[in-house]
N, C-alpha and C positions, 0 to 999 in steps of 0.2 A: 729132228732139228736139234742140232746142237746148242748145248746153255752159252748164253754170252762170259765171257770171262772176266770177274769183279773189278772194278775200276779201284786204279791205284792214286792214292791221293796226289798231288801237286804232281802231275805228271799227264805232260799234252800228248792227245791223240796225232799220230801222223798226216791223219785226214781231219778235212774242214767238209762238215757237212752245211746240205743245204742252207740251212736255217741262221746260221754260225756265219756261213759267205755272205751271204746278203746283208747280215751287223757287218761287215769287215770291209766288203768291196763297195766302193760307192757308186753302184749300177743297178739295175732291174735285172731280175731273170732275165728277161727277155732279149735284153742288150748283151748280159753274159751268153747267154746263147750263141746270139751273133756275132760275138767276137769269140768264143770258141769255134765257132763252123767257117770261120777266116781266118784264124789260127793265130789268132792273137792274145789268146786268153789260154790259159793251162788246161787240158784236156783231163773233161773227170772220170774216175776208175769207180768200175763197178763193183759194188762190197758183196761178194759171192758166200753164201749162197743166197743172201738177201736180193731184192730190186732194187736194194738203196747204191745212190751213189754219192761218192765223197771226191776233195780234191785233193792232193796232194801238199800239204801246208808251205812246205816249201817253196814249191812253185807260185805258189799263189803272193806268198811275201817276196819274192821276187817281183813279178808281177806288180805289185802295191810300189815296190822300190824304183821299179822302172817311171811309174806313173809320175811319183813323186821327182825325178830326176827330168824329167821333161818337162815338169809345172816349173820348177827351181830355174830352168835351162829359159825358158821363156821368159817369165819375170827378169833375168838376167838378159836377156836381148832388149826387153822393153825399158830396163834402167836404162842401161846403155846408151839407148838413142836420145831416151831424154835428159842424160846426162850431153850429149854431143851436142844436141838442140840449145841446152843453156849454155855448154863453151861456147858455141857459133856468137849466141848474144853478147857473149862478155869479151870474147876478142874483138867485138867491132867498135872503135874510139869515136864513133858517132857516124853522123851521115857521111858516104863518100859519094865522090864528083858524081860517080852515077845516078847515086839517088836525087842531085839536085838538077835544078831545071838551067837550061843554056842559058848564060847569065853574062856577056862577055866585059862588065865592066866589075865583077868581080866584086859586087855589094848588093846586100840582099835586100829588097825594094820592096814593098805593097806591093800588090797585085795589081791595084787599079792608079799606080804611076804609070805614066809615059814611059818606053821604051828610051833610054840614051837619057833621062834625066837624072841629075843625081841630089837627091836628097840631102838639105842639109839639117845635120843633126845637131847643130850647138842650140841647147834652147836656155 
């Protein structure tokens, strides 16, 4: 078996090994799993002639990029609407006809007045 070759200071390995993914990617084995075997996750290479397998760092920070651009993309839909939600409120200058009830003498009465009586208000 060949000797590993000295690690050079400040200077990152290509591959992100297991142990290393799981601080970095915020999932479970298990979940990376299944999104590698759906093909959504970077597929890992095997470090020969070892059983170990690594990922390709690159890939993998892509991946994180992607993640992050889809959270940023969402939040920015969910401002949006409720940005839209508060215009709707603020364009509206109060009740309109529809909101009020069929009123044909065009003065806003008690409830429990007579229909066709008109109130007077000098007091």
């Amino acid at each position: 078996m060949p000797k590993p070759l000295p690690r050079v200071p400040n200077v990152e390995s290509p591959f992100v090994l297991r142990a290393e993914l799981l601080t970095v990617v915020p999932l479970s084995m298990a979940t990376i799993d299944r999104l590698e075997a759906d093909g959504q996750f970077p597929k890992r290479i095997r470090l020969e002639p070892t059983t170990r397998v690594g990922w390709l760092r690159r890939e993998v920070t892509v991946y994180l990029r992607q993640l992050a651009r889809r959270r940023s993309a969402s939040h920015e839909d969910q401002a949006k609407a409720a940005n839209q939600e508060v215009d709707a409120c603020l364009n509206r200058s109060g009740p309109t006809q529809k909101d009020q009830p069929a009123n044909p003498d065009r003065q806003f009465a008690p409830a429990s007045a007579p229909p066709g009586r008109k109130l007077d208000v000098r007091r």
